[in-house]
TIMI-2910 file (N, C-alpha, C, CB; in pm, 1 decimal, decimal comma, always signed):
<rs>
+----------+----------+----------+----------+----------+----------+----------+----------+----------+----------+----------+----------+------+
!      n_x !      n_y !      n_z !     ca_x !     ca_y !     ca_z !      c_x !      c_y !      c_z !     cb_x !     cb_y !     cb_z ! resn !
+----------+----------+----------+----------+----------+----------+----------+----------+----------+----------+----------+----------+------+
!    +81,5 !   -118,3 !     +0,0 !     +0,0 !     +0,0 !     +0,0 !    +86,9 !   +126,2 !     +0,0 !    -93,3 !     -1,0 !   +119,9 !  Unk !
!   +197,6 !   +150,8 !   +121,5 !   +306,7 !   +258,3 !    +57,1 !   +361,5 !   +258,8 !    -20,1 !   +387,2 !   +290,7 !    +96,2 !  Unk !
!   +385,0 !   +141,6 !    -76,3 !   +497,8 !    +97,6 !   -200,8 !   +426,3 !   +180,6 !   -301,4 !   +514,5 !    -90,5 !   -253,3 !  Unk !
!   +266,4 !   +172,7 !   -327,8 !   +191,8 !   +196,6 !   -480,5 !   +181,7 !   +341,2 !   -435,7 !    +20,0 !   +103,6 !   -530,1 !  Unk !
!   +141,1 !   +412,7 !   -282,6 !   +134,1 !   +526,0 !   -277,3 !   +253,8 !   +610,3 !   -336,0 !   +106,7 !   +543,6 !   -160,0 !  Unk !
!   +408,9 !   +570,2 !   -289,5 !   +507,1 !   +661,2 !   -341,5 !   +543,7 !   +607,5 !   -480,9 !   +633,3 !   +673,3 !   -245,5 !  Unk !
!   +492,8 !   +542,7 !   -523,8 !   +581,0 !   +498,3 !   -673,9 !   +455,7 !   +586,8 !   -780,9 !   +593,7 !   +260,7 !   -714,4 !  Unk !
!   +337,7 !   +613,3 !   -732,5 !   +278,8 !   +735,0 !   -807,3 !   +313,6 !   +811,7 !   -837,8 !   +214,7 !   +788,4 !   -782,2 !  Unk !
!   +334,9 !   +879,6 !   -726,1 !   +449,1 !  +1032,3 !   -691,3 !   +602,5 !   +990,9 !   -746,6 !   +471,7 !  +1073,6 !   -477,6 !  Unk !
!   +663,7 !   +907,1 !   -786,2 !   +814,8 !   +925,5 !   -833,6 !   +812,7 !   +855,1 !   -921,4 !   +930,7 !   +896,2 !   -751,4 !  Unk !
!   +887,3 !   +852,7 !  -1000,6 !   +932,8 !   +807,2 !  -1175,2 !   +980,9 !   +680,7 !  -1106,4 !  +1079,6 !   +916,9 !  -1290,8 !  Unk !
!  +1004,4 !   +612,5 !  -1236,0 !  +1101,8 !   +451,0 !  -1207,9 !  +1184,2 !   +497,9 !  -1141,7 !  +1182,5 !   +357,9 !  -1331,8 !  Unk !
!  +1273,7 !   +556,2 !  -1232,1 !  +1416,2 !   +593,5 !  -1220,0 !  +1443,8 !   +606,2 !  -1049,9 !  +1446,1 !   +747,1 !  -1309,5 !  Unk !
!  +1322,3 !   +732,3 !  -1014,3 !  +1383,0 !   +784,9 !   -871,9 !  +1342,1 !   +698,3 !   -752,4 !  +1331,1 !   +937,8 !   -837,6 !  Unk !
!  +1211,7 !   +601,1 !   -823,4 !  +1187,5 !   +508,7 !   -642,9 !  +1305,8 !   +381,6 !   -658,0 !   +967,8 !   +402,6 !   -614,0 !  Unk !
!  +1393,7 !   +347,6 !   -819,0 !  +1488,4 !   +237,3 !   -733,8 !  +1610,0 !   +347,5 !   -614,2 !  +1608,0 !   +120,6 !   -889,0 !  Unk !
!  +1629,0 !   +499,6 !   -713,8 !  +1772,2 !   +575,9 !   -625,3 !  +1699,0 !   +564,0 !   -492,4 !  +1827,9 !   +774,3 !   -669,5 !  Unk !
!  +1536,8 !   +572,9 !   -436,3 !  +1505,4 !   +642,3 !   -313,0 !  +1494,2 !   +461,4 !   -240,4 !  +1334,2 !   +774,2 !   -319,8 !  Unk !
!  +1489,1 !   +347,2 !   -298,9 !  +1533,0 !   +236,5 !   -217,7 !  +1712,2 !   +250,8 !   -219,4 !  +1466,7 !    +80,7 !   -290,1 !  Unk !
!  +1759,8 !   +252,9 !   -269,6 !  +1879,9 !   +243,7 !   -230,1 !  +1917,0 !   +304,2 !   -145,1 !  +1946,5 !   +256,8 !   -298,0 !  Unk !
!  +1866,2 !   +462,7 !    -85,7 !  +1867,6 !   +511,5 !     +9,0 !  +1800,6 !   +463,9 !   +123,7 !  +1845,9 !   +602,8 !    -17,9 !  Unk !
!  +1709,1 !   +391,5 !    +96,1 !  +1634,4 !   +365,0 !   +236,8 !  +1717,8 !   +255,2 !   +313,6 !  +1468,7 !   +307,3 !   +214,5 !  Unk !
!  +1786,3 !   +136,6 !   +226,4 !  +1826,2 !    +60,9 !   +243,4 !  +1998,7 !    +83,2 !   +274,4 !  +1771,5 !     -4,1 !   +155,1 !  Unk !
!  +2024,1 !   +214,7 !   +263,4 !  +2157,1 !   +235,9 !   +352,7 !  +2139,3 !   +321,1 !   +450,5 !  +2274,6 !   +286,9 !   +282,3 !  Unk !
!  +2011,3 !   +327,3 !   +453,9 !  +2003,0 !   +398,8 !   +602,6 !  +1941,7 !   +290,8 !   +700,7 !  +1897,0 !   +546,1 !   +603,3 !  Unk !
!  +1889,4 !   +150,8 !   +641,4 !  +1890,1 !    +58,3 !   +723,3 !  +1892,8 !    +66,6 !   +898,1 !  +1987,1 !     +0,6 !   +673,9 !  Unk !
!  +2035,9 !    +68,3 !   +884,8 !  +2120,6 !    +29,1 !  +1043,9 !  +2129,3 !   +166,9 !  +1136,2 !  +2312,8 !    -30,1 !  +1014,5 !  Unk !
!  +2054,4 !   +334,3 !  +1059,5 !  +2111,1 !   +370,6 !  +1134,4 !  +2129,5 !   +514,1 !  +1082,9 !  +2206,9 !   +288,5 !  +1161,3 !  Unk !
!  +2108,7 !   +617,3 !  +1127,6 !  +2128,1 !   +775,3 !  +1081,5 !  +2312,1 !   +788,6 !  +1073,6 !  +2043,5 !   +906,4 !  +1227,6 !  Unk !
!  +2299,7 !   +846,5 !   +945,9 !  +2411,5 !   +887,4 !   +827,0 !  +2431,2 !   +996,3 !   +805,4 !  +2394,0 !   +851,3 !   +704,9 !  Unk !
!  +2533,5 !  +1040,0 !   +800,3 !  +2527,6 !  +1188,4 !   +722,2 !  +2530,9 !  +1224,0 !   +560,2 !  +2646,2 !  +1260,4 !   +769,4 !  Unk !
!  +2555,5 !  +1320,3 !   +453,5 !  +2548,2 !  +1322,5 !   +332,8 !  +2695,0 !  +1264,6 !   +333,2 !  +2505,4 !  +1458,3 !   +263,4 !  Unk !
!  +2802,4 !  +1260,0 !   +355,7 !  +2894,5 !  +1192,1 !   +325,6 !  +2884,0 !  +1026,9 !   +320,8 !  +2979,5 !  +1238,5 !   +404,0 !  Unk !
!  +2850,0 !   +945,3 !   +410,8 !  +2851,5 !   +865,5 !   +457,5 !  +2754,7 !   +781,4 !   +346,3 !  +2830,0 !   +891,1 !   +589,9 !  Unk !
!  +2658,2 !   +855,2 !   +362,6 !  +2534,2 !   +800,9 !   +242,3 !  +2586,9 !   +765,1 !    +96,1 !  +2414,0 !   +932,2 !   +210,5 !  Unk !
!  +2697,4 !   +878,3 !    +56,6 !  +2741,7 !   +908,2 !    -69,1 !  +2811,2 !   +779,4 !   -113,1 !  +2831,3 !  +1034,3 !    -71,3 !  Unk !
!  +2921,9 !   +778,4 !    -33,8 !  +3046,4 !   +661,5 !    +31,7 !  +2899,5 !   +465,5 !     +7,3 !  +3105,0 !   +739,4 !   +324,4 !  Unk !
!  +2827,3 !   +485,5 !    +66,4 !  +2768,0 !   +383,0 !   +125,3 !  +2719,5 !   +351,0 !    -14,4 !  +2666,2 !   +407,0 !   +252,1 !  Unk !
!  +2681,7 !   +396,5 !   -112,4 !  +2596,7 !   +449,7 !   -204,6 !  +2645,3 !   +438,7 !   -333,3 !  +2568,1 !   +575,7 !   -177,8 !  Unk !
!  +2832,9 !   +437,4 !   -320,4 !  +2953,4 !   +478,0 !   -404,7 !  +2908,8 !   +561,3 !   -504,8 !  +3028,7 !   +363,8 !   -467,5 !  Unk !
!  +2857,7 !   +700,8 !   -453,0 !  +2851,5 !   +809,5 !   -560,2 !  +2981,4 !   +919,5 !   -552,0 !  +2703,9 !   +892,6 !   -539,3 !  Unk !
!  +2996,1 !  +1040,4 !   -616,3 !  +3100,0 !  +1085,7 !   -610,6 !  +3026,5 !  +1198,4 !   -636,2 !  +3209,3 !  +1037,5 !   -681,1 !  Unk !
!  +2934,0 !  +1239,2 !   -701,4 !  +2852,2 !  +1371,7 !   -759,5 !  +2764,9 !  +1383,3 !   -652,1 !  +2766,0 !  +1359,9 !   -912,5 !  Unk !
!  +2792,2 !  +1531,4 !   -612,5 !  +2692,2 !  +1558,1 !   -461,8 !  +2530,2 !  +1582,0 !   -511,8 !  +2751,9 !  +1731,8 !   -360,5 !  Unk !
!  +2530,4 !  +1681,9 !   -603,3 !  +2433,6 !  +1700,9 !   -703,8 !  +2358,8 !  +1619,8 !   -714,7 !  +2467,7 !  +1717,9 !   -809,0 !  Unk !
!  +2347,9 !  +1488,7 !   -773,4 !  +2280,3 !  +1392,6 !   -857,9 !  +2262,4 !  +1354,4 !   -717,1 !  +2349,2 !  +1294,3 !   -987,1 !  Unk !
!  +2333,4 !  +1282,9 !   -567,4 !  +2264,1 !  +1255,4 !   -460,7 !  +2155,7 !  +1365,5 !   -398,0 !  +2361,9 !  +1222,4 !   -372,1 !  Unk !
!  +2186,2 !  +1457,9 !   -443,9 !  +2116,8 !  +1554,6 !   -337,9 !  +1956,7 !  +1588,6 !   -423,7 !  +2233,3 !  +1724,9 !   -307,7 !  Unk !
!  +1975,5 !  +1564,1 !   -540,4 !  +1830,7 !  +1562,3 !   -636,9 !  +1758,2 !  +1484,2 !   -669,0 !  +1831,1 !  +1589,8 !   -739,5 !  Unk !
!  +1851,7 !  +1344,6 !   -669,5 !  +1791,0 !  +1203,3 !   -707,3 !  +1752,7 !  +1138,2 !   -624,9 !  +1859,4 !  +1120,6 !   -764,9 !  Unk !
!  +1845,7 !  +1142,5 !   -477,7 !  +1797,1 !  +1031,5 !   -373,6 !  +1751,5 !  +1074,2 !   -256,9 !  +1895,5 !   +940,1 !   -336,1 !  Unk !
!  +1808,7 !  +1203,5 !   -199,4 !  +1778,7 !  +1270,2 !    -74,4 !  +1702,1 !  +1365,1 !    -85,2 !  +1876,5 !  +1314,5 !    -10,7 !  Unk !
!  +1605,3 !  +1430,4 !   -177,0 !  +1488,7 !  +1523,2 !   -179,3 !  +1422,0 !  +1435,3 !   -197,0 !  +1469,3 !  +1634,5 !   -266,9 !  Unk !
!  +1407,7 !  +1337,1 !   -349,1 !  +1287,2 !  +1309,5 !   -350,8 !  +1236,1 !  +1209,7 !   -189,3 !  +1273,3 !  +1234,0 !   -501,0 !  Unk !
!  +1373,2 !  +1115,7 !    -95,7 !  +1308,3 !  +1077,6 !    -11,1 !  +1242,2 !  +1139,0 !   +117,1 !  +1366,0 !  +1006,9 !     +5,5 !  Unk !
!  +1343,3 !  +1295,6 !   +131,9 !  +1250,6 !  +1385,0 !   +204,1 !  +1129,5 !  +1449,7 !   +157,5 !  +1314,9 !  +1476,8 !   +242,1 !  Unk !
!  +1072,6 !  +1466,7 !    +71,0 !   +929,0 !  +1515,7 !     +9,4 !   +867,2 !  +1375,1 !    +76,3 !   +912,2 !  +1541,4 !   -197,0 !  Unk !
!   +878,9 !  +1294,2 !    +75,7 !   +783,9 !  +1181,6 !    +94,2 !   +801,4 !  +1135,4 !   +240,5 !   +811,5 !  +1059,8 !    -11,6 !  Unk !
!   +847,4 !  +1190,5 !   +277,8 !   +882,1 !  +1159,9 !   +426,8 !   +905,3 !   +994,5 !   +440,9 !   +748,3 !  +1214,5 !   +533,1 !  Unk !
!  +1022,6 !   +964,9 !   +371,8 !  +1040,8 !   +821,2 !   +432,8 !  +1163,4 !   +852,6 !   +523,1 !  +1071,7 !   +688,7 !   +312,7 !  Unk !
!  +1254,2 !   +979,7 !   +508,6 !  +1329,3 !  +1006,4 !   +590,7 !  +1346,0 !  +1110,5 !   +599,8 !  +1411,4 !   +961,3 !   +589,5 !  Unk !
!  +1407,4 !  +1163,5 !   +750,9 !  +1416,7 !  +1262,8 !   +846,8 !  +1515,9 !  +1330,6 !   +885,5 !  +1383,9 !  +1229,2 !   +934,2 !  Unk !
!  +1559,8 !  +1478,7 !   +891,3 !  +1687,6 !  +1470,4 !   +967,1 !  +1662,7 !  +1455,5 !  +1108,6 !  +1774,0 !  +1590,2 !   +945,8 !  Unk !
!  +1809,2 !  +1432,3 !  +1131,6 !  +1840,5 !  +1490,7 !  +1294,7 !  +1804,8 !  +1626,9 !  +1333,3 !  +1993,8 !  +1491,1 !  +1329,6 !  Unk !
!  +1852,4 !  +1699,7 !  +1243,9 !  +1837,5 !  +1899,5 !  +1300,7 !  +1719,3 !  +1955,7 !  +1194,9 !  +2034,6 !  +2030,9 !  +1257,4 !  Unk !
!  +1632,0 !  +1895,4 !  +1194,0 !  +1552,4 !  +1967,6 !  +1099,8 !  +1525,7 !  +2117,7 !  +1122,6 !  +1429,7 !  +1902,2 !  +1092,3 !  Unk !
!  +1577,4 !  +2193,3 !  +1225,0 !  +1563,5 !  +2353,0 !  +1198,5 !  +1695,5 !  +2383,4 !  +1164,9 !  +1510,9 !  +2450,3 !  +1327,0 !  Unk !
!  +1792,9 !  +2340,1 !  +1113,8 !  +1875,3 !  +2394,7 !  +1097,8 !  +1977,9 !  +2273,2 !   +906,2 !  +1938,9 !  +2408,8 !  +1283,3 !  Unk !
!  +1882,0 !  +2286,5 !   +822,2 !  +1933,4 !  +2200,6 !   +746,3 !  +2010,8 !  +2154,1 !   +670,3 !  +1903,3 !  +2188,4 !   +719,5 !  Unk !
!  +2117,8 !  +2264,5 !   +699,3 !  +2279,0 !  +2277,9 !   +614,9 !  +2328,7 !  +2305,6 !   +723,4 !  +2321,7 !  +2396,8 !   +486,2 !  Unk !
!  +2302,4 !  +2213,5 !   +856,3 !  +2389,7 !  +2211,4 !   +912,1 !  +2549,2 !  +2093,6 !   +934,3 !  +2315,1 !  +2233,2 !   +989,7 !  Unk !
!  +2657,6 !  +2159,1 !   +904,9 !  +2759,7 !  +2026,1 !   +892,0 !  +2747,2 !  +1928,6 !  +1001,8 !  +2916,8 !  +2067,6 !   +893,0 !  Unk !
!  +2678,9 !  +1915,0 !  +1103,8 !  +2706,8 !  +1767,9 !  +1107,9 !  +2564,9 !  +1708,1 !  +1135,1 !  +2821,3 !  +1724,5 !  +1226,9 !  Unk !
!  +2496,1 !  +1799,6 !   +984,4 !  +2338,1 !  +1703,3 !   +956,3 !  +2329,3 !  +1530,7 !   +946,0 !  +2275,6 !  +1749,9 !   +791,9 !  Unk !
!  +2220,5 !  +1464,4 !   +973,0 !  +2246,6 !  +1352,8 !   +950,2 !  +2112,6 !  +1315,5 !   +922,1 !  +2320,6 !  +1287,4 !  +1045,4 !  Unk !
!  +2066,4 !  +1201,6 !   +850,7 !  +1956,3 !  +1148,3 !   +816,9 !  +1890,5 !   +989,0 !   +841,9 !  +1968,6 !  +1175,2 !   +702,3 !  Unk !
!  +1785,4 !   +951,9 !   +869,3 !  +1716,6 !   +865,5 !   +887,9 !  +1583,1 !   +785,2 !   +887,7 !  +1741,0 !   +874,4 !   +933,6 !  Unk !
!  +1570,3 !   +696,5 !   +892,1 !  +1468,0 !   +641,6 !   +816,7 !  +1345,1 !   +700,6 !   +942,2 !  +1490,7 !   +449,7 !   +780,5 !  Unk !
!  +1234,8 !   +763,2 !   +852,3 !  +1146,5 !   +750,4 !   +936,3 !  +1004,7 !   +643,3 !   +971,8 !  +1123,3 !   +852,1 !   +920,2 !  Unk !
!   +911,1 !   +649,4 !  +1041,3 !   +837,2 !   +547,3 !  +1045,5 !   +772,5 !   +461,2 !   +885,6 !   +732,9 !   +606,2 !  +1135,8 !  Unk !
!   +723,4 !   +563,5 !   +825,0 !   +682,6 !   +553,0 !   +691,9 !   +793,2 !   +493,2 !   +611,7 !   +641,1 !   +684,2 !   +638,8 !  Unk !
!   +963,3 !   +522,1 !   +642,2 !  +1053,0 !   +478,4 !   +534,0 !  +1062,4 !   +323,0 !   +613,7 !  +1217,2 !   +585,2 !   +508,3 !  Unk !
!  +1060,3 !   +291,6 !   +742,4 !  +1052,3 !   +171,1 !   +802,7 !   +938,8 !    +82,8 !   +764,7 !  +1051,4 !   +192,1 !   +933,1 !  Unk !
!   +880,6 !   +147,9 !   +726,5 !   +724,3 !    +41,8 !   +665,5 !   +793,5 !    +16,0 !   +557,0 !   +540,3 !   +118,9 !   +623,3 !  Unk !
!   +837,2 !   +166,1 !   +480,9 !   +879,0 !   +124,1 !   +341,3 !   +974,7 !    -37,2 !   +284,4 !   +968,1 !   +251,3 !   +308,7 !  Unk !
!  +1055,5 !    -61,6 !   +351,8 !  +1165,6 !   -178,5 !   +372,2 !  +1147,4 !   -245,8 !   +421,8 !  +1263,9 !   -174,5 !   +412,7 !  Unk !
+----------+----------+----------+----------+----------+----------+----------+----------+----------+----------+----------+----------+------+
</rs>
């Protein structure tokens, strides 16, 4: 039932990048480095458009500092909805 709800809302392309994200956030809140590394991307860009907005619009994940969101030692995690998701 979430699966068909977010795969409405996102292209092919972006719900396999937004499982791959869910599934390295698995074990545990990450930061954008860590994710990247986990992820083996090298282009901050293409993570930050492809895998980490579209999974924050959908709230499958959360930061740590959400009032403060460029903050350096932001970090991210699965939220209840991204835990159903997987």
């Amino acid at each position: 039932m979430i699966l068909d709800a977010i795969q409405d809302v996102l292209t092919e392309q972006e719900s396999e990048q937004v499982k791959r994200l869910l599934n390295a956030l698995a074990k545990g809140s990450h930061s954008t480095k860590e994710l990247m590394a986990r992820l083996q991307l090298s282009h901050r860009p293409t993570f930050l458009y492809n895998y980490l907005q579209p999974a924050l619009k959908q709230g499958l994940i959360e930061m740590t500092r959400p009032d403060t969101p460029r903050a350096r030692n932001q970090k991210y995690y699965l939220s209840a909805k991204g835990r159903a998701f997987i």
